[in-house]
C-alpha positions in Angstrom: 102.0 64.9 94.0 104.1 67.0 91.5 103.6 69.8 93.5 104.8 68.4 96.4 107.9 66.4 95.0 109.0 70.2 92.8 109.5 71.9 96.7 112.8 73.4 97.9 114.3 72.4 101.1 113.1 76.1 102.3 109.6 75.4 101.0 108.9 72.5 103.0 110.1 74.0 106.0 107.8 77.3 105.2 104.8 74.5 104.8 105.5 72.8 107.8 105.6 75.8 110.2 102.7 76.7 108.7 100.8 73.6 109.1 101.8 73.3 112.8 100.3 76.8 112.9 97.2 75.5 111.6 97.1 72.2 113.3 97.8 74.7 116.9 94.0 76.5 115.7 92.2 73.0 114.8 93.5 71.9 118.6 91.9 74.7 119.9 88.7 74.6 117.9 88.1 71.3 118.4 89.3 70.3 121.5 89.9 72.7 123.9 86.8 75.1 122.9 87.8 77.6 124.8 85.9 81.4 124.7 88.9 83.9 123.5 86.9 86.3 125.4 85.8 85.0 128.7 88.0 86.8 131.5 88.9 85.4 135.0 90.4 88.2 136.9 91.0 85.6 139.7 93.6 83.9 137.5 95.4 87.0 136.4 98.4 85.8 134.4 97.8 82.1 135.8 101.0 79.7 134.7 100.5 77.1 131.8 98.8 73.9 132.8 96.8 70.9 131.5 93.5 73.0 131.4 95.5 75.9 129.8 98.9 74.9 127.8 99.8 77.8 127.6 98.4 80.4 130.4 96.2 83.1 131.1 96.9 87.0 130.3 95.9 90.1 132.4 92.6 89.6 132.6 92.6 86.0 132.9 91.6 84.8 129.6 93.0 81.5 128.0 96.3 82.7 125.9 95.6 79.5 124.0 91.9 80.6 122.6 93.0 83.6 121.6 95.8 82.6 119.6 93.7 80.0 118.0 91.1 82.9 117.2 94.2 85.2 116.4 95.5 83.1 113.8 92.3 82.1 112.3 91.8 86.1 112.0 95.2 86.8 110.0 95.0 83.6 108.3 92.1 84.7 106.9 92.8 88.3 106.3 96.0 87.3 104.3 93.9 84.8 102.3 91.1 86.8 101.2 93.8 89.7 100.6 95.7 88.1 98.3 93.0 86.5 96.5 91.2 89.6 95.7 94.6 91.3 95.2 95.7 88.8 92.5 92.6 88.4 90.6 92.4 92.3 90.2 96.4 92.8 89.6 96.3 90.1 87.3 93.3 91.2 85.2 94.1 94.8 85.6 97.7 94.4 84.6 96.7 92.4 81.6 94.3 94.8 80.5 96.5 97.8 80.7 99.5 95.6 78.5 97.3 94.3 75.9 94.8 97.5 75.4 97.6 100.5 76.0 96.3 103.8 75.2 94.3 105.4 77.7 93.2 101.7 79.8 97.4 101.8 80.5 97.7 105.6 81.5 94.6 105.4 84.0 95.6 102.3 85.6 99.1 103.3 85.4 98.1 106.9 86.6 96.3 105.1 90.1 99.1 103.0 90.5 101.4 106.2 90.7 98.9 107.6 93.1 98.6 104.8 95.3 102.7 104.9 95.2 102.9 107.9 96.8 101.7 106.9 100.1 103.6 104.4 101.5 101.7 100.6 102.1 100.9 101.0 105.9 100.2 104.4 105.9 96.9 103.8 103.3 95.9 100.8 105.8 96.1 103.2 108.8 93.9 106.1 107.0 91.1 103.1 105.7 91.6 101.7 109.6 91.3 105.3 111.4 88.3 106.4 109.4 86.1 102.8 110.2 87.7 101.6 113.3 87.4 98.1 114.0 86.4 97.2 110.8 87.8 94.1 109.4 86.0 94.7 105.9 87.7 98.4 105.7 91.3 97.0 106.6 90.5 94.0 103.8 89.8 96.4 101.6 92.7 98.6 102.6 95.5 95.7 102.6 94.2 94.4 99.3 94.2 97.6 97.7 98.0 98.0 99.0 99.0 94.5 97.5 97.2 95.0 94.0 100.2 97.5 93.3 102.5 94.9 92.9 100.8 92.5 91.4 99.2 95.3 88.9 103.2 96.3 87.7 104.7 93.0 87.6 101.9 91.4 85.2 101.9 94.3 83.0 105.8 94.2 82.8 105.8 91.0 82.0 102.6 90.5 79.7 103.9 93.5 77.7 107.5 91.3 77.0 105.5 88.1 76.3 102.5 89.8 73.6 105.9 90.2 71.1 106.8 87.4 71.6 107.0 84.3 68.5 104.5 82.4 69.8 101.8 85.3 70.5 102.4 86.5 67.1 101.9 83.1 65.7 99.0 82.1 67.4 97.4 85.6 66.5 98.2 84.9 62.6 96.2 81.7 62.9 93.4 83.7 64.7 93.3 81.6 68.2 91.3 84.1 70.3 91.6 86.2 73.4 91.5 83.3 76.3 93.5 80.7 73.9 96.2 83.3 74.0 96.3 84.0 77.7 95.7 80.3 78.3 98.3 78.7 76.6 101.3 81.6 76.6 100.6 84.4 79.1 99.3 82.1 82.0 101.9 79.6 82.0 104.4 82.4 82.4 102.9 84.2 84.9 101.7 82.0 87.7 105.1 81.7 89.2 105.7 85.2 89.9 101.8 85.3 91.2 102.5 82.4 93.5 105.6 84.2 94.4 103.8 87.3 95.0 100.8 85.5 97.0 103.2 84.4 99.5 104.8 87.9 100.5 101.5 89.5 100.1 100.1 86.8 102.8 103.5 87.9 105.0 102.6 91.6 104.8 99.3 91.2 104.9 99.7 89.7 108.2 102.6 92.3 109.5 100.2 95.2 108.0 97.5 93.8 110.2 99.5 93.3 113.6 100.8 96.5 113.0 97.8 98.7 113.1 96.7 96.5 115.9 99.6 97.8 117.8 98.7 100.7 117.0 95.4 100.6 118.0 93.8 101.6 114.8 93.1 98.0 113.4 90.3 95.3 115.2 89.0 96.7 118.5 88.8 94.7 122.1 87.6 92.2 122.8 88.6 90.3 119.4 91.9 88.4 119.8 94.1 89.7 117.4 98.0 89.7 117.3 99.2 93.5 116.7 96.3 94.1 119.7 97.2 91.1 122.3 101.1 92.8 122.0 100.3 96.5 122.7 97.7 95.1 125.4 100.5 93.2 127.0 103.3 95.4 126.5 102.7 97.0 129.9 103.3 93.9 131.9 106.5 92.6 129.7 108.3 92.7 133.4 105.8 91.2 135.1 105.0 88.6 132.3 107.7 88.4 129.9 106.1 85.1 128.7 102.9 86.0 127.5 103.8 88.9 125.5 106.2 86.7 123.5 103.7 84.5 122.1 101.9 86.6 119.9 105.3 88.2 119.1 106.5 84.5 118.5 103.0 83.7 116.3 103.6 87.0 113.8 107.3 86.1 113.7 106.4 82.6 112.4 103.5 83.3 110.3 105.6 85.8 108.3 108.3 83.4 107.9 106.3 80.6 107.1 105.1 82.4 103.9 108.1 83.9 103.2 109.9 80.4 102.9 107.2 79.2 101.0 107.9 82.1 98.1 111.5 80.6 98.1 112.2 79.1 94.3 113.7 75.7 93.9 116.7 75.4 95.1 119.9 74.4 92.8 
């Protein structure tokens, strides 16, 4: 409950949207069932009705099941991005602040490296070499995010090891986990969840993206970068359709973006 009642005005908002979101993929999964993939050329861009809220694209298939699947797919991406992101980034970062020497110039030296290339362009080389492999592109995307999380724990874990209460609880010889416990965690949880929640918005835009680009998941999986460059073609003839999945990314990534919001004054 402390969580809750500690939320900005921009928070709650980001939470809402994003448990509509959810709620749209539990409607889909549990009710509706419908096959993301099943085509019906007979009922080429068919207009929304009871059966199918929200239409039917160029080849007939329910707009509604592939969202759901859509957002299940980034959803997940962003989740398992950011998780393996922040785990590494915060126990690489930590490493490199508290052993220096050579641990700090390697790690410091792969971060320069990965720096170089900009953050989509490493996703598209992973994406272009395995095509249509969600694993690759996970491993791609997280590798992109474990930059920042890498530079902004060792910043800040090399300002807290001088300070007071580090050096105290050293002279009274609490250990290792103690330290990072009771001083370095606390500290460094809100700029994690902070980071999380961008991370989970680019994570999401880095996915769409090479789906537009038709380097990221392959037909027939419903995915939102793929469904717009699929649709673009017929934005005349179907304006409607292609701005769902626009509509999807645009509140996903704002969603999480609200969320990283601090507490308002």
């Amino acid at each position: 409950m402390t969580v809750f009642t500690s939320l900005s005005r921009s928070q709650w908002l980001g939470l809402s949207v994003l448990a509509a979101l959810i709620l749209f993929t539990a409607i889909e999964t549990l009710v509706f069932r419908g096959d993301p993939a099943q085509q019906s050329l007979s009922q080429v861009f068919a207009a929304p009705s009871w059966q199918e809220p929200l239409g039917r694209d160029h080849y007939g298939r329910s707009n509604f099941a592939r969202l759901g699947s859509a957002i299940t797919t980034s959803l997940l991406m962003a989740l398992v991005s950011v998780a393996t992101s922040a785990a590494l980034g915060l126990l690489t970062g930590i490493i490199a602040a508290w052993k220096g020497g050579w641990w700090d110039k390697t790690l410091s030296w792969l971060v320069n490296i990965l720096l170089s290339l900009p953050g989509l362009i490493l996703v598209l080389l992973f994406g272009a070499m395995v095509p249509g492999s969600f694993m690759i592109l996970y491993l791609a995307i997280s590798l992109m995010l474990w930059v920042e999380y890498f530079r902004v724990v060792r910043s800040r874990t090399l300002v807290l090891l001088r300070s007071a209460e580090i050096e105290a609880s050293r002279l009274y010889g609490f250990g290792v986990w103690y330290q990072f416990k009771r001083h370095l965690w606390p500290e460094l949880k809100t700029d994690l969840f902070t980071l999380g929640c961008f991370g989970a918005g680019n994570a999401i835009l880095a996915l769409a993206s090479i789906g537009f680009l038709y380097v990221g998941l392959k037909p027939p999986e419903a995915e939102l970068g793929l469904m717009m460059v699929e649709l673009f073609r017929y934005y005349q003839q179907a304006p409607w359709v292609l701005m769902q999945p626009i509509a999807v990314v645009f509140l996903l990534v704002m969603s999480f973006h609200l969320l990283a919001q601090g507490k308002q004054s």
